[in-house]
C-alpha positions, 0 to 999 in steps of 0.5 A: 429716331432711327439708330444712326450707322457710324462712317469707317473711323467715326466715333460716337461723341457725348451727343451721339451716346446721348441720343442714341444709346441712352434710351432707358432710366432705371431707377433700382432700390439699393437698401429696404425701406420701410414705414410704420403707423403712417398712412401719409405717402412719402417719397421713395428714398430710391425709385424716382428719374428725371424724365425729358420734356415732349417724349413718350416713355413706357413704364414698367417695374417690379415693387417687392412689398410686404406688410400686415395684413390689415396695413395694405399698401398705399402707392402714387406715382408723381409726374412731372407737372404738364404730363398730358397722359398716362396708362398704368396697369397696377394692382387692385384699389382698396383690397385688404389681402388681395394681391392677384387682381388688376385694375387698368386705370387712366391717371393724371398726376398723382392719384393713390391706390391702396393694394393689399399685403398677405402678411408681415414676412411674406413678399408680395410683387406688384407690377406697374406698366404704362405710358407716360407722355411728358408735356413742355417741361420734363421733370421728376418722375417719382414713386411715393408709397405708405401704409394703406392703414395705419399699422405697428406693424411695418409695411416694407418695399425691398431691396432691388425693386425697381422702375425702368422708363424707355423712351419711346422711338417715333 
């Protein structure tokens, strides 16, 4: 949808902001969440949107995390039913204490992958991009996140990580 030019003394109406300007969803945590002992993904309190049916979006955030060394990070995005296909370059699956490797993975619906922590205390980033593509029926677009495994200690997602989704002009 190309940007559309206003006549002299025009002015954008709901629809027109609607269509227009609001091309992105930002979804931010404002407080830090953490989990203990538990290896069972849960919705983020924070990190999820309503995407638009039939529309293609670029997906990409930043997740400060942190946790035990042996706890990991175990993460899933959950998207709305009927998302025909998604790209994400996201971290390595199944690396105690490995944060600097990237798989690339085709995934459909919600598939978990278990990323390594360094150390309670010590702040890890972890990237998401991709491309999502809704099917018929939008819906929510969510991050669901636990502990890789179980551990006392407790494995944390900080305050001011964030997704962004940017709908896609054609």
């Amino acid at each position: 949808m190309a940007f559309k030019t206003f006549s002299v003394n025009e002015y954008p109406l709901t629809a027109d902001v609607n269509a227009y300007f609001t091309q992105q969803q930002v979804a931010r945590k404002t407080a830090t969440e953490s989990v203990t002992s538990s290896t069972t993904v849960q919705d983020d309190d924070h990190l999820s949107m309503t995407l638009n049916a039939n529309t293609t979006y670029w997906l990409d955030g930043i997740l400060i995390t942190d946790g035990a060394l042996a706890g990991d990070f175990r993460l899933q995005f959950v998207v709305p039913s009927g998302t025909v296909r998604w790209l994400a370059n996201g971290p390595v699956s199944g690396a105690t204490g490995t944060v600097t490797d990237v798989d690339r993975n085709w995934k459909v619906g919600a598939t978990t992958t278990v990323m390594g922590t360094i150390a309670a205390g010590t702040s890890s980033i972890v990237h998401v991009a991709g491309i999502i593509r809704t099917a018929a029926s939008g819906g929510t677009f969510k991050l669901q996140w636990a502990q890789g495994t179980s551990s006392g200690t407790a494995t944390r997602v900080f305050v001011n990580s964030f997704l962004r989704c940017t709908r896609v002009i054609a």
